[in-house]
N, C-alpha and C positions, 0 to 999 in steps of 0.2 A: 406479507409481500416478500418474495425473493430479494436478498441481497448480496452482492457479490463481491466486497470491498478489494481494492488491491492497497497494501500495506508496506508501507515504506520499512524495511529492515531497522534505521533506529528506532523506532516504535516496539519491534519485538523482541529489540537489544534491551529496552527501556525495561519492559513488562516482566523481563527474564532479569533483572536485577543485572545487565552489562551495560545497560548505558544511562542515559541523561539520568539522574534520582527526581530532577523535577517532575519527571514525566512517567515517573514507576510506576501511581496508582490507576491512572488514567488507561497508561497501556495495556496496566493488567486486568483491568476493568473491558477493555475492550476485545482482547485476547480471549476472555473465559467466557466473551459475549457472542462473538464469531463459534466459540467452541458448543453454545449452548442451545442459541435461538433459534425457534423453527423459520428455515429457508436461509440462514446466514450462510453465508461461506467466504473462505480465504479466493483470493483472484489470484494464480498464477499464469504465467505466460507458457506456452506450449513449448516455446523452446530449452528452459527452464531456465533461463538469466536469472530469476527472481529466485526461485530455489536454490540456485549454486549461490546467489549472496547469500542466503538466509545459514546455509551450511558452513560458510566460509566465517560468517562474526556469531554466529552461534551454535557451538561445535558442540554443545552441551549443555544438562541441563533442564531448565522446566523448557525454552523455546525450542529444542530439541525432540522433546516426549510431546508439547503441544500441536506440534506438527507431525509426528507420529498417528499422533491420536485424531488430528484431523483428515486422515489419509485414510485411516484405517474405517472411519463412521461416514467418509463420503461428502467429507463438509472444504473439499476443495476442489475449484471451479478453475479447469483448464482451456485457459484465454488463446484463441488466435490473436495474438496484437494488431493494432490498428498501426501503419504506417500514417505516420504525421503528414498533413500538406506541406507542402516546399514553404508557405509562408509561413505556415506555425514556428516550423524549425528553425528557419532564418531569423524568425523573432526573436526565439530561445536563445539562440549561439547570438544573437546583440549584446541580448541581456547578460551573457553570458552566465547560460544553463549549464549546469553540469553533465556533461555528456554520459557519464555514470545512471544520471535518473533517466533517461529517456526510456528504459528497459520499464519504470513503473509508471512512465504518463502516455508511453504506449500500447501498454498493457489494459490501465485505466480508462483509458479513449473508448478501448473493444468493450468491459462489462456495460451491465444494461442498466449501474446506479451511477457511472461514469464520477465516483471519486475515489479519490487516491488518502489514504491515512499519512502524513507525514505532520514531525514537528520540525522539520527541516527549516530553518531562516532559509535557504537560498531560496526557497518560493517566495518570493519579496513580490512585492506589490503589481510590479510592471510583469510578473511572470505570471502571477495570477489573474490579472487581466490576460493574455496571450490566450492561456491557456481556458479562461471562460469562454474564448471563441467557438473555441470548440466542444463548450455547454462540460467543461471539465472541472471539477472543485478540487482542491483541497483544502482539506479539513482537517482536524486535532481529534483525537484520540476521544476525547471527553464529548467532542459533538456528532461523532458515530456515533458512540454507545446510546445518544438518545434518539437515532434514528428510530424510526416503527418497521 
């Protein structure tokens, strides 16, 4: 089955040895999963927000050549974003969302697996309810990789 994840930038900072080490083996586990599996691909946004983060905290490197190499085999999936309802959003800036992530749970709205990879705390509880309304998850690195 096609999958289209869209990938929160610490996850690739993680997998490329620049960010969290809790979360090293998981993201690199998921990075080489996106890079491997038949029908996987990376979710970027058409505008390319998601790309200019990804360039901007990983200027180099293995998340660098990984996304090279996903460009190059066709394993990234360019997302028109789904503008948010007024209600969703109003929910988000309550809870106060980082207006920074809207670029991946806008992006994540548009694919056709509608989750987002992040080990981000600020998806807290009441954010991840918001955001189920709109049949949206996210998830951890470790329970991608065992998607089918």
């Amino acid at each position: 089955m096609p999958l289209d994840l869209t990938v929160d930038v610490g996850v690739v900072m993680a997998g490329s040895s620049l960010g969290d080490p809790a979360h090293f083996q998981s993201s690199l586990d998921l990075l080489k999963a996106i890079e491997s599996r038949e029908g996987w691909s990376l979710a970027l946004d058409s505008k390319g927000r998601i790309r200019y983060q990804y360039e901007e905290k990983v200027k180099q490197g293995f998340g660098q050549a990984w996304l090279r190499r996903l460009a190059s085999t066709g394993r990234i999936s360019m997302i028109k974003w789904q503008k948010l309802n007024k209600g969703i959003v109003t929910g988000l800036k309550e809870e106060h969302f980082d207006t920074e992530d809207f670029k991946y749970v806008e992006t994540a709205a548009a694919t056709s697996c509608r989750k987002l990879v992040s080990h981000d705390p600020d998806y807290s509880t009441a954010i991840r309810a918001i955001l189920r309304r709109i049949n949206l998850s996210i998830i951890a690195a470790a329970d991608a990789c065992a998607l089918e």
